[in-house]
C-alpha positions as CSV (number, residue, x, y, z in Angstrom):
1,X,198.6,65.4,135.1
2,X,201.0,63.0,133.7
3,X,202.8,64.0,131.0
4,X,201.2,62.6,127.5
5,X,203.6,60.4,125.9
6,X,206.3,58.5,126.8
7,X,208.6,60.0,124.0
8,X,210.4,61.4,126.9
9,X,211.7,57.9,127.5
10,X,213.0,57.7,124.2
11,X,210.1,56.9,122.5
12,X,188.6,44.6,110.0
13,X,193.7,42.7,112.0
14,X,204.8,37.2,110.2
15,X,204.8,37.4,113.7
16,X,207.6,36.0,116.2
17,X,207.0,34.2,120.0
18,X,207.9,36.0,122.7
19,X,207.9,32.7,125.6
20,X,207.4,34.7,129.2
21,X,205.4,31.7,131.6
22,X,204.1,28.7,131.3
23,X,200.3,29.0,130.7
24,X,199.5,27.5,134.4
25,X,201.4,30.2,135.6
26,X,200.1,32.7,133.0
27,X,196.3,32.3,134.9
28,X,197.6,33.3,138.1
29,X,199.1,36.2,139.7
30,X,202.5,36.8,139.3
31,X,204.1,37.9,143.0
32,X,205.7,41.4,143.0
33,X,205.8,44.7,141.3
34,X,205.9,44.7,137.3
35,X,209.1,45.9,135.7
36,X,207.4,49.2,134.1
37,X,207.8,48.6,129.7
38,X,208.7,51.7,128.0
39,X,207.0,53.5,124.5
40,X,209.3,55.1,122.1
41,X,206.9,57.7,119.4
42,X,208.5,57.7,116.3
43,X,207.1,60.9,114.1
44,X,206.3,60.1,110.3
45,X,207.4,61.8,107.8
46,X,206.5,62.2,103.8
47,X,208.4,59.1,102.2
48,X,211.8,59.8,100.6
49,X,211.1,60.8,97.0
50,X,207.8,62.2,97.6
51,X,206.6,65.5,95.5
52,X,205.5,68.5,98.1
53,X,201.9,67.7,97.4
54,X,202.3,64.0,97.8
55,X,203.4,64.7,101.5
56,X,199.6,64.5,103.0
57,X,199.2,61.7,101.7
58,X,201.8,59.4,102.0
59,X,204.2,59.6,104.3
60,X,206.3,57.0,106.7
61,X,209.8,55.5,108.6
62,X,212.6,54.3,106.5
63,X,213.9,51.3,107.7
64,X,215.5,51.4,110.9
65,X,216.8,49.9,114.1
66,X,215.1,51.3,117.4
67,X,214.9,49.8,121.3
68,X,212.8,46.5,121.6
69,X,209.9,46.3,121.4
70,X,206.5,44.1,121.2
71,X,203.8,45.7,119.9
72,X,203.2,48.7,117.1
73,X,200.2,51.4,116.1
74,X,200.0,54.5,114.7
75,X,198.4,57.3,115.7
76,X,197.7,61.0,115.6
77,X,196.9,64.4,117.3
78,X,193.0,65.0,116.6
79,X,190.7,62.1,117.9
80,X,187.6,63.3,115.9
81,X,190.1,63.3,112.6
82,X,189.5,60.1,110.5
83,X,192.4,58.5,108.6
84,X,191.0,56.8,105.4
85,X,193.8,55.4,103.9
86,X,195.8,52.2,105.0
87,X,198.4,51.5,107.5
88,X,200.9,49.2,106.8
89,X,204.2,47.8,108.9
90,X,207.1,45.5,108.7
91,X,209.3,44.5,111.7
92,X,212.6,42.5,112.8
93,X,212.8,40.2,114.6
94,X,215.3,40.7,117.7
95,X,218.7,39.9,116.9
96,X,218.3,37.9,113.9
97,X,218.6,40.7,111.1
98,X,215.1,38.8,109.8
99,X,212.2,41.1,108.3
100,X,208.7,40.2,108.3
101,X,206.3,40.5,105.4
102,X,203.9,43.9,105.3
103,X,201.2,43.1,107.6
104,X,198.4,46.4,107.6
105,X,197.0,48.0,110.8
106,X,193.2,47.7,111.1
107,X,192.2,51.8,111.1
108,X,189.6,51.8,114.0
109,X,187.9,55.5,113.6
110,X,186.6,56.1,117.0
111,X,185.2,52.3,117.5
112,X,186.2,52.1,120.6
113,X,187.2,54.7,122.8
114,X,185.4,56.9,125.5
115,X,181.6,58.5,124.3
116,X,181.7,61.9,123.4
117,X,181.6,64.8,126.1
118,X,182.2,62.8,129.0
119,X,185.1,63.7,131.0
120,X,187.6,60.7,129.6
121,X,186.3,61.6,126.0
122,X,186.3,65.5,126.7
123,X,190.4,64.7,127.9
124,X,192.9,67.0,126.0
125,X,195.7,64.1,125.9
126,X,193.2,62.4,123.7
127,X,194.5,60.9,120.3
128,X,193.4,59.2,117.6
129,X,194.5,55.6,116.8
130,X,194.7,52.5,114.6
131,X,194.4,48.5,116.1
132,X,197.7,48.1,117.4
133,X,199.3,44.6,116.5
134,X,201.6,42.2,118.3
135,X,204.6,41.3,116.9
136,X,207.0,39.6,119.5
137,X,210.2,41.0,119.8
138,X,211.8,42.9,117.5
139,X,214.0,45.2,117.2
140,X,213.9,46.9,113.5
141,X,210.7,48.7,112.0
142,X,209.4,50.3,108.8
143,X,206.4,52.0,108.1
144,X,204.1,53.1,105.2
145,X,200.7,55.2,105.6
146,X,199.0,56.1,102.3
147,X,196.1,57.8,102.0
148,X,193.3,56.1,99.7
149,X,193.1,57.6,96.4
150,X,190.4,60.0,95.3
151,X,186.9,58.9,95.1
152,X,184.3,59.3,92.1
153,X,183.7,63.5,91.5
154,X,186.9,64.1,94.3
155,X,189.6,66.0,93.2
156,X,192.5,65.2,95.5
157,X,192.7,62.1,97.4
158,X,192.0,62.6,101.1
159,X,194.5,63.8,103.3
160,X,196.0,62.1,106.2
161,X,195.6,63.6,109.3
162,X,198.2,65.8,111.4
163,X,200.6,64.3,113.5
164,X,201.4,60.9,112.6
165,X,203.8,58.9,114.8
166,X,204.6,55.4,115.3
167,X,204.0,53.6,118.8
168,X,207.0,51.3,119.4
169,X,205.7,49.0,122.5
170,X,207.6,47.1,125.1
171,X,205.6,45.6,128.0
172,X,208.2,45.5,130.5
173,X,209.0,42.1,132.2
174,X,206.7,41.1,135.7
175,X,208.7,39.0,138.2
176,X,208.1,35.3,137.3
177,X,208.6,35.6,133.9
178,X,211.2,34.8,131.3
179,X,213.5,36.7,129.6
180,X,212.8,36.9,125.8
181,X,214.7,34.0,124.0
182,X,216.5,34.7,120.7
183,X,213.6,33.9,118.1
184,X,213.8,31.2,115.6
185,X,211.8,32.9,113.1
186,X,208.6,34.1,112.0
187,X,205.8,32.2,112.9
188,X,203.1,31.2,111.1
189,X,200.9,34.3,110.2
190,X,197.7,32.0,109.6
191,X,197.8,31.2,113.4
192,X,199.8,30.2,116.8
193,X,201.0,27.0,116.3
194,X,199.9,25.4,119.4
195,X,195.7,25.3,119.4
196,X,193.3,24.0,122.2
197,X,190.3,22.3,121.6
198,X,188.4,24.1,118.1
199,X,184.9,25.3,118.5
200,X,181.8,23.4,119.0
201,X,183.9,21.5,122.0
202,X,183.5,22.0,125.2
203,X,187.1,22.8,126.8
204,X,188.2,21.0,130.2
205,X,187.5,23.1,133.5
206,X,191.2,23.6,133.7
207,X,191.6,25.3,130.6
208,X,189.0,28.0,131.4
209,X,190.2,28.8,134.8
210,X,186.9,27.3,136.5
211,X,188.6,25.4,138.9
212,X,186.9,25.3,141.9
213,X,190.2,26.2,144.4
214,X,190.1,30.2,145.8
215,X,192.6,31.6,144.9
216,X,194.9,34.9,146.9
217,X,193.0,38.5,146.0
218,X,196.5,40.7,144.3
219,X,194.3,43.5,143.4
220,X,193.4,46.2,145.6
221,X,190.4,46.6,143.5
222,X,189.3,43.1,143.9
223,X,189.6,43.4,148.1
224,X,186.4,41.8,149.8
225,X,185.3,39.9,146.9
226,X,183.3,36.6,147.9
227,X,186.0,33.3,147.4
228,X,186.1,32.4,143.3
229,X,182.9,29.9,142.9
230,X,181.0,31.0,145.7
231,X,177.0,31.1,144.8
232,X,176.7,33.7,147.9
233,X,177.9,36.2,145.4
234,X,176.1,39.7,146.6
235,X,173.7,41.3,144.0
236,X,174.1,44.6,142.0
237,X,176.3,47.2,143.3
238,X,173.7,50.2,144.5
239,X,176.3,52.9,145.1
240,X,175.7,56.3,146.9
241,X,173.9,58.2,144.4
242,X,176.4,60.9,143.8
243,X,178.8,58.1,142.5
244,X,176.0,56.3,140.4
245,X,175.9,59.4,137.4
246,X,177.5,58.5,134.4
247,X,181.6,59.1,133.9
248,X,181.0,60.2,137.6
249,X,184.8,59.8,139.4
250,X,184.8,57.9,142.7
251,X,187.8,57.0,145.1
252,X,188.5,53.4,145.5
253,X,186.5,53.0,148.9
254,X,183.9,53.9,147.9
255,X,181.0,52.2,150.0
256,X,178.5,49.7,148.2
257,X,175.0,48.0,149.1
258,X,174.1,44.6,148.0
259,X,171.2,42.6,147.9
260,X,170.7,38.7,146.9
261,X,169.4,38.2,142.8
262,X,168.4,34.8,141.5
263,X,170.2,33.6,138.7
264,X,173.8,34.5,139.7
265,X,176.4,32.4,138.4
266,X,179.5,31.4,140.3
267,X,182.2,33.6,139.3
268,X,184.7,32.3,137.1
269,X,188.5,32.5,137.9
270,X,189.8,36.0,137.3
271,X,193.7,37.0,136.8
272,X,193.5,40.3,138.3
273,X,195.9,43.3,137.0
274,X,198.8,42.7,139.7
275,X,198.4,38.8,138.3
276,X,199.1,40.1,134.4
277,X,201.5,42.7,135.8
278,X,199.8,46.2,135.3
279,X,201.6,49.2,136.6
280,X,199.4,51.3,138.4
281,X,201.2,54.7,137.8
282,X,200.3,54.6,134.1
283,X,196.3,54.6,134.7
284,X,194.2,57.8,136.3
285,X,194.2,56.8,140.1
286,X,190.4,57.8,140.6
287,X,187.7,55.0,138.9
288,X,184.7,55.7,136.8
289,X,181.5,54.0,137.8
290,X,178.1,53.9,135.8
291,X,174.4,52.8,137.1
292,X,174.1,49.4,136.2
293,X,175.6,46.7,134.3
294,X,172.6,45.9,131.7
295,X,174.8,44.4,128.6
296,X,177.7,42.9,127.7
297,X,179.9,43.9,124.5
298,X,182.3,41.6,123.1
299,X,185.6,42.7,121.2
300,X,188.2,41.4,119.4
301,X,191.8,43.3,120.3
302,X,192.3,42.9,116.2
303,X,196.0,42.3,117.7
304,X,196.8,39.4,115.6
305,X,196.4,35.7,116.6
306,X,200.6,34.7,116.9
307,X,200.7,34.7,120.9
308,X,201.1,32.0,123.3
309,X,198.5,31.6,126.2
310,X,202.2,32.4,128.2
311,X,202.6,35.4,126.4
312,X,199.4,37.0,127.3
313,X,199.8,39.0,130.3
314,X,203.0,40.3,127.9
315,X,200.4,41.6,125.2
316,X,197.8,43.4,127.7
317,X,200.8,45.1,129.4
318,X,201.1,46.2,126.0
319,X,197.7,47.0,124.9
320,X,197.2,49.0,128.5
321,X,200.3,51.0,127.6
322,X,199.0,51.7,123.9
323,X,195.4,53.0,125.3
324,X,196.9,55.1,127.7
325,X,200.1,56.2,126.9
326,X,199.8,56.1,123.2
327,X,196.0,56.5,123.0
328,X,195.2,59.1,125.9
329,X,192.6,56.9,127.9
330,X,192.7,56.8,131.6
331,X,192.7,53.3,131.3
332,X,192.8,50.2,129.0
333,X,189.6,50.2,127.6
334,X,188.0,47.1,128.0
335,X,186.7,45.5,131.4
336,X,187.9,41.9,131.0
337,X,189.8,40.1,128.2
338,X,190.2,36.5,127.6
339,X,193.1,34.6,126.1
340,X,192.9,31.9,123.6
341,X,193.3,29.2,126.2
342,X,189.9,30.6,128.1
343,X,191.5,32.5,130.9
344,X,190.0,35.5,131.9
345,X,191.8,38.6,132.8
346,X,190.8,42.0,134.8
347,X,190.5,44.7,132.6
348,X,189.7,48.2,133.6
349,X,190.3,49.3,137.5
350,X,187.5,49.7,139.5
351,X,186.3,46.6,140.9
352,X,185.5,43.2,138.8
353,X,182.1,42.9,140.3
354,X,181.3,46.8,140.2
355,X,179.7,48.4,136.8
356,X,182.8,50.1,136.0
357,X,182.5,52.6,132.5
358,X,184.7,51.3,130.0
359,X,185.9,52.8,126.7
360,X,185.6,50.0,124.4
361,X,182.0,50.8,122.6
362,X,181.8,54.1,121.4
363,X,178.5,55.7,122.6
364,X,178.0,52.9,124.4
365,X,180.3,52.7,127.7
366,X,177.2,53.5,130.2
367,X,175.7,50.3,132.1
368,X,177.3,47.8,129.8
369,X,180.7,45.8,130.4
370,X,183.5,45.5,127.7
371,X,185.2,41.8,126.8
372,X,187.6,41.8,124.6
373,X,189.2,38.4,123.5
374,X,192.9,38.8,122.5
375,X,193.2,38.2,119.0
376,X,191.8,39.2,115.5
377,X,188.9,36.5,114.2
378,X,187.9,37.8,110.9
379,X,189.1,35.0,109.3
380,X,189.8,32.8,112.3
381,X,187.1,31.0,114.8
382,X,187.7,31.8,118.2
383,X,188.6,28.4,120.4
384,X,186.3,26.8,122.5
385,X,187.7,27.4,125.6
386,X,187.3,31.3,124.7
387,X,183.8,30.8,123.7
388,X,183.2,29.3,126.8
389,X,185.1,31.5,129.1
390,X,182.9,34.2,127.9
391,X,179.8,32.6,128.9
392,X,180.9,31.8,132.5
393,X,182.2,35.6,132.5
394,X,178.6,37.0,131.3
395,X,176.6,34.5,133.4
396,X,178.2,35.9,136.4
397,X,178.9,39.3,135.3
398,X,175.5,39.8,134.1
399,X,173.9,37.8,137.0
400,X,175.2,40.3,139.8
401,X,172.8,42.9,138.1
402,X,169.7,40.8,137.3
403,X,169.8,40.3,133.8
404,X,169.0,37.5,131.9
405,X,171.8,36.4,128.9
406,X,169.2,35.4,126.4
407,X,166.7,38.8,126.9
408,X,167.4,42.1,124.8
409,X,167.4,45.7,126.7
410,X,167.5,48.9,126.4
411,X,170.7,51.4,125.8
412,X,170.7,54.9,125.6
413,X,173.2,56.1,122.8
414,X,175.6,58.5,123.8
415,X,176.2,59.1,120.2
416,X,178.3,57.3,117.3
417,X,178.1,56.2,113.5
418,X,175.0,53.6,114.2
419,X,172.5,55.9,116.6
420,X,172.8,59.5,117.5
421,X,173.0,61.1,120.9
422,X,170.2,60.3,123.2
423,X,168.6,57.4,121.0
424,X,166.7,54.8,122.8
425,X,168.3,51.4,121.3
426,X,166.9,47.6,121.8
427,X,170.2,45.5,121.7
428,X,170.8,42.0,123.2
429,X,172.1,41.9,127.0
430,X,175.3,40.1,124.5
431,X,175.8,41.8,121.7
432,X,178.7,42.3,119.9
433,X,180.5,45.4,118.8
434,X,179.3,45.8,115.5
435,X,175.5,46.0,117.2
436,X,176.6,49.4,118.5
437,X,178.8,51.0,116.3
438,X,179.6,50.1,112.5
439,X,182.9,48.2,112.6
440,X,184.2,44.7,111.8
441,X,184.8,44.2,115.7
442,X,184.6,41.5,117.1
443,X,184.9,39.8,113.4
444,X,182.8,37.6,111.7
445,X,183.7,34.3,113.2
446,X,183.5,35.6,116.9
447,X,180.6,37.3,116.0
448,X,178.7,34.0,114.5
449,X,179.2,32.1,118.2
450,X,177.1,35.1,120.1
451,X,174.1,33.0,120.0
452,X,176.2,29.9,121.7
453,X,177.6,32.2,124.1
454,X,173.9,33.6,125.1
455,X,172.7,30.0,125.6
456,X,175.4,29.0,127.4
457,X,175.7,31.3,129.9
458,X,171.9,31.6,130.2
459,X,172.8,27.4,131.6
460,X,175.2,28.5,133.8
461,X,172.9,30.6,135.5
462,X,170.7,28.0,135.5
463,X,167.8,29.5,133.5
């Protein structure tokens, strides 16, 4: 087993550009090996000036310059343990001696994550975590965790859990990209500064990756995959049955059985993990498959909306090294993700058109996919060509296995804060995260286009 953190190495949502590719090169692979990114865990410590019994519940980092870095979270040693308090970080920017504002973690509490008592959840190298947050390259960090104060009939405010460290990022540099340029400054927290189409227009082909060119399969995972676009997609994936239990571990040749559904979608263009640079030595080499594919979660990464569509292989590299370094997970959590400019990403190894269990919807991994759209929209609408890439994701995704994008289904719980263990639950085949579990994911103005995704993919399938 792989050693936990990356320490060894040194180690509900004002941020700085980091430019890597141009965002036609962004949505397809980039050739070669990725240059392997590095986490430096940074522990916390009770804030200088801070009485003895102030130390549980406030503690932090002074100031201070470290290795660069790209993306920050905190986290701690006991998964179940819940941090109710606030998270809050500043960072500087590289090589300009510039400090951003505060800008405060969102504090997930088991959201996402694997379900209770299956093997990835059951894992000892599990941790608990906050949303990390992009930040572009930087080079300088400070940070605060205070616990909230005590409630009505409390005595003591709570206390922050054991084993607090900072997560210090950087997602390595894949072949094809560029070098991080000296920053100009902060930019604008509201928002990138360069914005396709808004929502409620529909995006060119282009910028959602639905050309209709095949492009060269990078992924192992991905090998024998139909051409991109092709209607002779095969039907659900009927695995041997020993590989078709729940959190059950199968090798990557593992055979399949396919048979012909109405209603399948083409299948939109897909970066695959060797096209956003993933290195394969992080993850568990063995995949987890699950039954079916009968819904489809969507996610915000709560990771902060300052990236460039170039920069977003940069930030899953990131995220994929925070799950499963930082985090514990075998594997980045979600199955797909989708960029602001609408291109779609491979998530999770396994197999794009296989029903691959995620850990993005706690108690709800089994038969549903995870899609996670890089950014935080509490406060700001998702872009068209996102919303859109979704829909031409579930059509197909959703199409493979039968199920219609407009119906509702049923999804046994595997516990959580919504429906205990073993609960038979009536959710739409789209839902979003907050239908499973009580949290702010996928925030309220993702949330409000669900009903325009459903319709739109239930088109592209041609209902």
């Amino acid at each position: 087993m792989r050693g936990f953190l990356a320490s060894s190495i040194g180690v509900s949502c004002a941020v700085l550009t980091l430019p890597l590719a141009s965002p036609a090169s962004a949505a397809g692979p980039i050739a070669g090996a990725a240059v392997p990114g590095s986490t430096q865990s940074l522990p916390l410590a009770p804030l200088t000036g801070s009485r003895a019994p102030e130390a549980a519940t406030e503690r932090g980092l002074a100031s201070q310059t470290v290795r660069s870095f790209s993306l920050v979270g905190v986290v701690w040693d006991d998964p179940a343990a819940r941090l109710h308090g606030h998270v809050r970080i500043r960072t500087r920017a590289n090589g300009t001696g510039r400090w951003s504002g505060w800008q405060e973690l969102e504090v997930r509490n088991e959201d996402h994550g694997p379900d209770p008592g299956t093997r990835e959840g059951s894992s000892r190298r599990m941790r608990g975590a906050t949303a990390p947050l992009w930040v572009g390259a930087s080079d300088g960090v400070q940070v605060s965790v205070r616990a909230d104060e005590a409630g009505s009939g409390e005595t003591r405010a709570p206390r922050l859990p054991d084993g607090l460290h900072v997560e210090l990022v950087d997602p390595g540099r894949a072949p094809g990209e560029d070098a991080p340029a000296d920053p100009a400054g902060p930019a604008d927290p509201a928002g990138p500064a360069e914005e396709p189409d808004g929502p409620g227009t529909d995006a060119p082909d282009e910028a959602v990756g639905a050309g209709t060119d095949a492009e060269p399969i990078t992924s192992a995972v991905e090998a024998g995959l139909a051409p991109l676009n092709d209607l002779g997609i095969p039907g659900p994936w009927k695995g041997p049955e020993e590989s078709r239990k729940p959190g059950r571990a199968v090798g990557k040749d593992t055979p399949t059985e396919r048979t012909r559904q109405a209603y399948v979608a083409p299948r939109p263009r897909i970066v695959s993990r060797s096209g956003w640079g993933a290195d394969e030595s992080l993850r568990e080499p063995d995949f987890l498959y699950t039954d079916t594919v009968k819904a489809a979660f969507v996610h915000h990464t709560a990771t902060g909306n300052n990236y460039t569509c170039a920069q977003a292989p940069s930030v899953i590299r990131s995220i994929y090294r925070y799950h499963v370094v930082s985090s514990g997970w075998r594997d980045i959590g979600y199955n797909f993700l989708v960029d602001r400019c609408g291109t779609i990403y491979e998530g999770r190894a396994g197999g794009v058109e296989k029903p691959v269990q995620g850990a993005h919807t706690l108690g709800f991994n089994s038969d549903t996919t995870g899609i996670a759209v890089i950014g935080t929209y509490s406060s700001t609408a998702p872009t068209a060509a996102a919303v859109d890439a979704i829909a031409r994701l579930t059509a197909w995704k959703l199409g493979l296995f039968g199920m219609d994008p407009r119906a509702k289904t049923y999804l046994e719980s595997g516990g959580g804060n919504l429906y205990p263990k073993g609960e038979n639950v009536r959710l739409n085949v789209i839902s979003g995260h907050r239908d499973g579990f009580a949290t702010e994911c996928p925030g309220r103005l993702l949330y409000d286009e669900l009903d325009l995704i459903r319709l739109k993919a239930a088109r592209y399938q041609g209902r």
